[in-house]
C-alpha positions as semicolon CSV with decimal commas, in nm:
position;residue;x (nm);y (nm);z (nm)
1;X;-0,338;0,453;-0,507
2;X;-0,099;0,181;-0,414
3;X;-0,019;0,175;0,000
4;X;0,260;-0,085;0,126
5;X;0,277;-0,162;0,483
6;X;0,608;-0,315;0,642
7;X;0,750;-0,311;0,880
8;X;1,079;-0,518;0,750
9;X;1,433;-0,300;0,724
10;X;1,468;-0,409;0,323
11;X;1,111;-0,252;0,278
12;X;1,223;0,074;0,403
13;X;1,557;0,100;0,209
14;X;1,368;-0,021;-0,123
15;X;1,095;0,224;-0,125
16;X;1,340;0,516;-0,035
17;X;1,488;0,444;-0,364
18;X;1,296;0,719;-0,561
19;X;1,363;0,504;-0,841
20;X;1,087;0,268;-0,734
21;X;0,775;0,504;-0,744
22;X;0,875;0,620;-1,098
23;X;0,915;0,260;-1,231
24;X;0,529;0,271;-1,137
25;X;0,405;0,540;-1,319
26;X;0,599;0,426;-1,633
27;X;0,450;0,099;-1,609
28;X;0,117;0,240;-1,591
29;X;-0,175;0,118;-1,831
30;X;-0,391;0,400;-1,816
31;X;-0,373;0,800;-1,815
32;X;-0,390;0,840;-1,436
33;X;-0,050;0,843;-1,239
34;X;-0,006;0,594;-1,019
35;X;0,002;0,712;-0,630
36;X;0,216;0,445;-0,417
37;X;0,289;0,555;-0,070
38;X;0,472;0,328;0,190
39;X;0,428;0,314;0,550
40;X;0,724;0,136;0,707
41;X;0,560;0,039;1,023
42;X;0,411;-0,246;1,163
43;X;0,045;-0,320;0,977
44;X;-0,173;-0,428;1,335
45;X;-0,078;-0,067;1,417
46;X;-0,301;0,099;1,190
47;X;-0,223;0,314;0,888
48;X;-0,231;0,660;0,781
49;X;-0,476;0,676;0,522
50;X;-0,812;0,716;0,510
51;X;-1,111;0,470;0,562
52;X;-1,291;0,306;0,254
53;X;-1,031;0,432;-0,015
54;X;-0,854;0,088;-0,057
55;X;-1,032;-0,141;-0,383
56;X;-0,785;-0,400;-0,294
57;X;-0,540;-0,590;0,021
58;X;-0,311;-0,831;-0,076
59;X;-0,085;-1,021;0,199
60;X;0,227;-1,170;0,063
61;X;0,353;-1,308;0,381
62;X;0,192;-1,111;0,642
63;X;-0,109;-1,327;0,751
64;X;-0,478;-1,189;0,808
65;X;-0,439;-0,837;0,739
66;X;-0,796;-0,783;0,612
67;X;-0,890;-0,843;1,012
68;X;-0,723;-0,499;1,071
69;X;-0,781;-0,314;0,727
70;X;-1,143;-0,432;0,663
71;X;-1,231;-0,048;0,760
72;X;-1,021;0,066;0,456
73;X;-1,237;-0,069;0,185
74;X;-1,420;0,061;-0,027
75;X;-1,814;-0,047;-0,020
76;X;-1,952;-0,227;-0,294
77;X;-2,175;-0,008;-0,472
C-alpha cells in the first residue's frame, strides 16, 4: 500500500486523475495490486490509516515527517 500525504492544491487535482492509480498497478513488478490512497490534507494532522502498516516514509520536500508517522511503522521483526 502506497499512502501520499499533501496538502498542496496540484496534489489533489493529480491524484483525482483516475489515470494515476492505474499507471501503478500496470507498473507493478509483482502479482499483488498495488493499493495507493491519497490524503490531501496537511501531514502534522495525522492520517487515516492504521498504525504499524507503513514499511516505508519518504519526504520529498516536507521536512521531518517520521516525527509524526513513527507510530505507522511497521516493527522490525
Amino acid at each position: 500500500m502506497v499512502a501520499y500525504v499533501d496538502n498542496s492544491l496540484q496534489a489533489d487535482e493529480f491524484f483525482k486523475d483516475p489515470a494515476v492509480p492505474e499507471y501503478g498497478v500496470q507498473r507493478t513488478i509483482n502479482e499483488v495490486n498495488p493499493v495507493i490512497r491519497f490524503h490531501y490534507q496537511d501531514y502534522s494532522k495525522g492520517v487515516g490509516e492504521s498504525l504499524e502498516s507503513f514499511d516505508l516514509l519518504i519526504s520529498q520536500y516536507a521536512g521531518f515527517v517520521s516525527k509524526f508517522y513513527t507510530n505507522f511503522l511497521k516493527l522490525a521483526s
